[in-house]
C-alpha positions, 0 to 999 in steps of 0.5 A, a space after each residue: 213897069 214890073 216890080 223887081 219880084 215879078 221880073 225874079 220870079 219871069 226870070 227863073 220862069 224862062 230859064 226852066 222854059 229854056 232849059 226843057 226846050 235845050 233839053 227836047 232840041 237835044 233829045 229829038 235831035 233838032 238844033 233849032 229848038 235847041 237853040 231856041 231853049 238856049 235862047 230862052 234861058 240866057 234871056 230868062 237869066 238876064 230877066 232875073 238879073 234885072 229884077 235883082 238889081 231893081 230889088 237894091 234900087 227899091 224899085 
């Protein structure tokens, strides 16, 4: 299982990945990629969320 820092620190990880992904979908005009990113993001914001919480249950 990873520690609650690893997930944080995948979290935030995901979240630049998606955001530069939103941003190159937008950009070069294909919604796929754009919402791919959104994806990514929202996925990476939930990583970081879960590490948060494993923080405060000392996990």
């Amino acid at each position: 299982m990873k520690s609650g820092k690893q997930d944080k620190t995948e979290g935030k990880f995901h979240q630049a990945k998606g955001k530069f992904k939103e941003i190159a979908g937008k950009l070069s005009d294909n919604p796929k990629l754009e919402a791919e990113g959104s994806n990514e993001k929202i996925s990476g914001k939930v990583q970081k969320k879960v590490g948060q919480v494993k923080k405060v249950f000392g996990k």
